[in-house]
N, C-alpha and C positions, 0 to 999 in steps of 0.2 A: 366767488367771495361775496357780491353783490347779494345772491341770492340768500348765503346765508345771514348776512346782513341783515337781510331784509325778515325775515323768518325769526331768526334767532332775540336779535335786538328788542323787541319788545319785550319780551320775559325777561332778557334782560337787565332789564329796568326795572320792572315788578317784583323779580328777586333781590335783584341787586347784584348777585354776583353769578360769574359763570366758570366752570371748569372743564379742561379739555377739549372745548369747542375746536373740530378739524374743520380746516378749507383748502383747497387749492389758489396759488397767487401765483402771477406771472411776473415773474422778477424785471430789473430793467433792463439786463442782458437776453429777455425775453427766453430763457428757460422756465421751468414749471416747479415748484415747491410744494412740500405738504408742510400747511402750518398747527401748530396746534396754541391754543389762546386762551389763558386761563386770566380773567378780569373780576375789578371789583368798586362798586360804587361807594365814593365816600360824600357823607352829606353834612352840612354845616349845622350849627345848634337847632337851626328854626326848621329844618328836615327838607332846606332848597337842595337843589343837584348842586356840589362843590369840583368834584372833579372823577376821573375813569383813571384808577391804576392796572394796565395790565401787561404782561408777561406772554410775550408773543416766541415760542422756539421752533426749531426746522427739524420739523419729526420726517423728510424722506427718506434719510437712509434707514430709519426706521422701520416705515412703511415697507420698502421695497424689503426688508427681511423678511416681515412679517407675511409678506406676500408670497416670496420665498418659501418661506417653511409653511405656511398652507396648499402649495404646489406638492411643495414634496409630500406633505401628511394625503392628500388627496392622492398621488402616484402611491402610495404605501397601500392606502387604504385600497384601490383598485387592482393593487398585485396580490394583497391580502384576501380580496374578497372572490380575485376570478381563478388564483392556483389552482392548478390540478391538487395540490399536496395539500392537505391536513396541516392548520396551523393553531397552534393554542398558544396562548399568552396567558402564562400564569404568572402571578406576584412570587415575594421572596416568602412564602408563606404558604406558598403550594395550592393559592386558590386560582381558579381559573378566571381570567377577566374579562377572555376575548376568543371569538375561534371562528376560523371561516365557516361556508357552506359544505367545505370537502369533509370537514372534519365530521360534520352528521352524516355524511354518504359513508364515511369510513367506520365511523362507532354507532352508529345506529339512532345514536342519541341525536334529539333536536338540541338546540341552544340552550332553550331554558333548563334541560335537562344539565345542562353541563355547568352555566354562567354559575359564578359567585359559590361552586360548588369545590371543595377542595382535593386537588387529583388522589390522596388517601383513602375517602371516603367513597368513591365511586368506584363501581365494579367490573370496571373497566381492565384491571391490569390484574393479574395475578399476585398472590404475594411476596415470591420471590423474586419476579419482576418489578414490582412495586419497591422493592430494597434497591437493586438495581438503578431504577432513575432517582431517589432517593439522594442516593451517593453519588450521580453524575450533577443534578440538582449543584450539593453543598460542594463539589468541587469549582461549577461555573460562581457561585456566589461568594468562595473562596478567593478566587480571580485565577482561577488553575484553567486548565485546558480539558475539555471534557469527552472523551471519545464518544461515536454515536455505538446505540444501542440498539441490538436485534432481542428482541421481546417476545412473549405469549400477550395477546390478548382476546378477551373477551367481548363479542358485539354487545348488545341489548339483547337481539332476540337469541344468546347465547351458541353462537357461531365464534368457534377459535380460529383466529388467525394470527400469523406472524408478522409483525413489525417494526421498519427499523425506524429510530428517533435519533434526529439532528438536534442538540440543544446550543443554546447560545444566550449569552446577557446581553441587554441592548437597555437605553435608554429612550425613556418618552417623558416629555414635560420634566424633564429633572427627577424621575421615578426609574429605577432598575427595577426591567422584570426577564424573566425567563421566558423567551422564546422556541415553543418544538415542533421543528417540519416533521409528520409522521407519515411513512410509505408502509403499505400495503406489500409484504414482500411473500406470502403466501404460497404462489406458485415457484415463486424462485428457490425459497426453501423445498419443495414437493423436488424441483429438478435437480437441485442440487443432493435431496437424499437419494432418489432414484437412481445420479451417477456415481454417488458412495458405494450404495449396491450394485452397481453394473463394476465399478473398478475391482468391488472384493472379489465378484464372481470369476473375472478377469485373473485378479491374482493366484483365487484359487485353483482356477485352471492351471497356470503357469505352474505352480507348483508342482500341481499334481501331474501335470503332461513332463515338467523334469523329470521327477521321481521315475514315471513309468520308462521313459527313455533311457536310464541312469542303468539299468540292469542288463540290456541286450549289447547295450554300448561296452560295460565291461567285460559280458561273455566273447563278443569279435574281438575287444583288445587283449582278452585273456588267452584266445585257439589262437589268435594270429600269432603272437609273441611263442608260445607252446609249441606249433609247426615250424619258426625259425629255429629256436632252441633244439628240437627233439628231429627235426627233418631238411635240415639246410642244404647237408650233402648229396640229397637226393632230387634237390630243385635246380634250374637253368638258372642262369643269371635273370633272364627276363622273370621267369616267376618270381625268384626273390624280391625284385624290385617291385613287382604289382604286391607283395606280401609289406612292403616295408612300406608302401604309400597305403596300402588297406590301414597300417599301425597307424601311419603319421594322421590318417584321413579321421581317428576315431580320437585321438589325440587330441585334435581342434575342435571334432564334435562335443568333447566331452567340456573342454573348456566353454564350448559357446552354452551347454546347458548348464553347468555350473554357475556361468553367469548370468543367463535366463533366473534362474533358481536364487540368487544371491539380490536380484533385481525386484524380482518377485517378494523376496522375504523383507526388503527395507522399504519396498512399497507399501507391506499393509501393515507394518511397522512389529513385523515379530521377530526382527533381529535382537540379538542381546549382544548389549555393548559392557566391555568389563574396560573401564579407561582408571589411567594408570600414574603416576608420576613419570614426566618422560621428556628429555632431551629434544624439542624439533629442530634443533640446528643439527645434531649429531646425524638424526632420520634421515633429513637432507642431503649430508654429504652421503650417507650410506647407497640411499636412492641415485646418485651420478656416478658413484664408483659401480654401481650394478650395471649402470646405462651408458659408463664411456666407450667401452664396445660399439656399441650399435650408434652409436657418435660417430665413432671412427672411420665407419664405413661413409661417411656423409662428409669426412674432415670436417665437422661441425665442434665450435667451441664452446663449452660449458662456464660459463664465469659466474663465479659466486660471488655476494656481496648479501651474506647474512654475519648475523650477530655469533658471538663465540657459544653461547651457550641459552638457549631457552628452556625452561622449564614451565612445563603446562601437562594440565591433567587430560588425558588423551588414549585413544585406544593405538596403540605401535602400529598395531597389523592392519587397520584400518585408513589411518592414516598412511600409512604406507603406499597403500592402493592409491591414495588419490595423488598424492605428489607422484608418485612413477606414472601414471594413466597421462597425469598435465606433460611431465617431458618428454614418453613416449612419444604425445600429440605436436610437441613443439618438433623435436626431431625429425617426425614424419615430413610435418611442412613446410620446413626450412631448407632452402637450396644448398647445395653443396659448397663450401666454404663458409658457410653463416654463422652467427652468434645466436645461443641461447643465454639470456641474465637471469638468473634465481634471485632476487632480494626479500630479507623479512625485513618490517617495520612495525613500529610499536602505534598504535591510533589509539588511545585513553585506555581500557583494559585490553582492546582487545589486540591482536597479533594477527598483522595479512604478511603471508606469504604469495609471491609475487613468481610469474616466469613466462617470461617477454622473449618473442622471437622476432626474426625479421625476414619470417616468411610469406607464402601465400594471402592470407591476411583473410577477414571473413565479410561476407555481404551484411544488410540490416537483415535480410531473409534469413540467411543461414544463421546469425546470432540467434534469433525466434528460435529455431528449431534444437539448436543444441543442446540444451540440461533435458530435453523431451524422451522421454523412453522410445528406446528404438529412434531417437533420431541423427543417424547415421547421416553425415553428410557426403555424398560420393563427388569425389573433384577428379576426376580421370582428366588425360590427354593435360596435364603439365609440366609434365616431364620431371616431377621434383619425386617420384610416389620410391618407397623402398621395401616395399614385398610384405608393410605391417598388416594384417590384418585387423580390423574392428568391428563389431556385434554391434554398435550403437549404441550400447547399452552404459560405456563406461562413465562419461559425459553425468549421466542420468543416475549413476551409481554414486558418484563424488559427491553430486550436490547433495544426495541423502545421506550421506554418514559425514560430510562437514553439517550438516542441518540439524541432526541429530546429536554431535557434538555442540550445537548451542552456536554455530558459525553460519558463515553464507560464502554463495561461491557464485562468481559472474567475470566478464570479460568484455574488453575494451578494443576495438578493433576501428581501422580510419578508413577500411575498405580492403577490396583487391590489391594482393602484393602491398599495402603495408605494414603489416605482419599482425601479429596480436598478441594481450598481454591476457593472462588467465590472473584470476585472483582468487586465493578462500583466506578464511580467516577462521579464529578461531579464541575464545575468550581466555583469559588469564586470568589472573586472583586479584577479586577485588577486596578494595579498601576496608 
């Protein structure tokens, strides 16, 4: 205080008056203050010194914000300037204001190239693209929610690359502007096309390895059946029998390529779906009166707790598939005396169908594995198993034609032996 006193006070006087003059003071409780002193000399007619009016206030909580927010603007600025990620800061105007050093390792462009330049006019984006953040743009300045964007872009020295844009509105100094973290997703797009290609090749094969399989299978089930019909009388009991398991053996084969083939065709999405006006509560009960048999052998209880009647537009035969595949599985895994619960529920448009057991129950491993093609889970030595067989494929086949019907299908398990609930769902008529 002294010092500024000492400093300050003579101008002063020369001026006459002073404004906003800061000091530090040590109060009498011996804490520390920031003051700020805004003073003014008033002089009598003959122009003597008459007297000092001044207006002394306690600017540190002041202080200590403003200290605050230059901590923070300086932390910004140093996450701003050392990211690995591309950052641009453009006005509600589409001009650019700011951008780190990533952002020229990424576009090519130096700063000047970029600053005070409007993201429209540079040749940066494609124009399609360019519509694109556009519309992500006026939905964040809207105050909407703006999902990120995988894009074409153009470098400088005209290298296309692919990248995705995080945008965001943020405030600085009382000014909204548009914030976009930009990643170089390049390679990721290269592998992800390369696995597109490797899945078709994949499917194609499936296809085509059913198809070839599909003919020899039906000449053996064709002679076999032919020799019991046309030479029964002429074979032992033990041939017969090696003849009726050759039938049953080609039976199962034919099902397992069938569904190879039906796996195959919802994977690369050339199934044709013909969905219908159609009753799911009605499916339902149809699907437990097919399955109470194979209940029975298990004394396993089926209880229903759906609606009387749903109507949704839906393939029959499809859906079909998937609710009988869910209780076949509940069946399988539930010990002898157990409860399976079927419940539908209404969740805003759409309609989950629900079937809860309280059996075996599934690991976090084994839930990973499940909707995966081919991922059969084998649970031997339980003592719960009842002679069902499964290709793995069914699992993997539900979730594609509830997905294709515009639904989703997943499951809720608390572990080992606490059973588990399967869920799809499936949309209704909206408003």
């Amino acid at each position: 205080y002294l010092k500024v006193l000492h400093t300050k006070f003579p101008q002063f006087k020369e001026d006459g008056e002073v404004k906003g003059l800061e000091y530090k003071i040590i109060k009498k409780d011996g804490t520390r203050a920031m003051i700020s002193f805004n003073g003014k000399i008033s002089y009598d007619e003959n122009m003597n010194f008459k007297q000092t009016h001044g207006i002394f206030q306690d600017i540190t909580e002041r202080k200590k914000t403003e200290q605050t927010l230059k901590e923070s603007e300086k932390k910004y600025r140093d996450l701003f300037e050392n990211s690995p990620s591309s950052i641009i800061l453009v006005d509600l105007d589409g001009k650019i204001v700011d951008c780190n050093s990533a952002s020229e390792f990424l576009t090519g462009y130096n700063k000047a190239d970029l600053l005070n330049h409007n993201v429209s006019n540079l040749e940066l984006f494609f124009e399609d693209s360019l519509d694109l953040i556009k519309k992500n743009f006026k939905l964040l300045i809207d105050g909407e929610e703006a999902n990120q964007l995988e894009v074409k872009s153009k470098t400088k020295n005209g290298k296309i690359i692919w990248i995705v844009i995080i945008a965001s509105l943020i405030s600085i100094a009382e000014r909204k502007y548009i914030q976009a973290i930009l990643h170089d997703i390049t390679e990721i797009k290269k592998i992800e096309r390369e696995l597109n290609e490797i899945s078709q090749l994949k499917s194609e094969l499936l296809e085509r390895t059913s198809h070839e399989l599909k003919t020899p299978i039906i000449s053996i089930k064709g002679f076999t059946e032919l020799l019991l019909e046309l030479h029964k009388e002429k074979f032992d009991t033990e041939t017969i029998l090696i003849l009726d398991e050759i039938k049953d053996g080609t039976l199962r084969l034919q099902t397992v390529i069938n569904k190879l083939l039906e796996s195959s065709l919802l994977d690369s999405g050339k199934t044709h779906f013909e969905p219908s006006q159609e009753d799911l509560s009605f499916l339902i009960r149809f699907c437990v009166k097919n399955l109470r048999g194979l209940a029975k052998t298990r004394n396993i209880f089926v209880n229903l707790d759906i609606a009387n009647k749903i109507i949704l537009n839906f393939e029959k035969e499809r859906i079909y598939e998937v609710i009988t595949h869910l209780i076949i599985n509940a069946i399988k895994y539930t010990p002898p005396y157990g409860e399976i619960k079927i419940q539908t529920k209404n969740k805003g448009t759409n309609v989950i169908v629900s079937v809860q057991d309280n059996g075996i129950g599934l690991s976090v491993d084994e839930r990973r594995k499940l909707f995966k093609q081919f991922g059969k889970i084998e649970r031997y030595g339980q003592g719960w198993d009842i002679g069902i067989e499964g290709t793995g494929m069914g699992l993997f086949t539900s979730k594609k034609i509830v997905e294709l019907h515009g639904g989703k299908i997943w499951v809720e398990s608390e572990g080992r032996n606490r059973g588990s609930t399967f869920y799809f769902s499936l949309p209704g008529k909206k408003d």
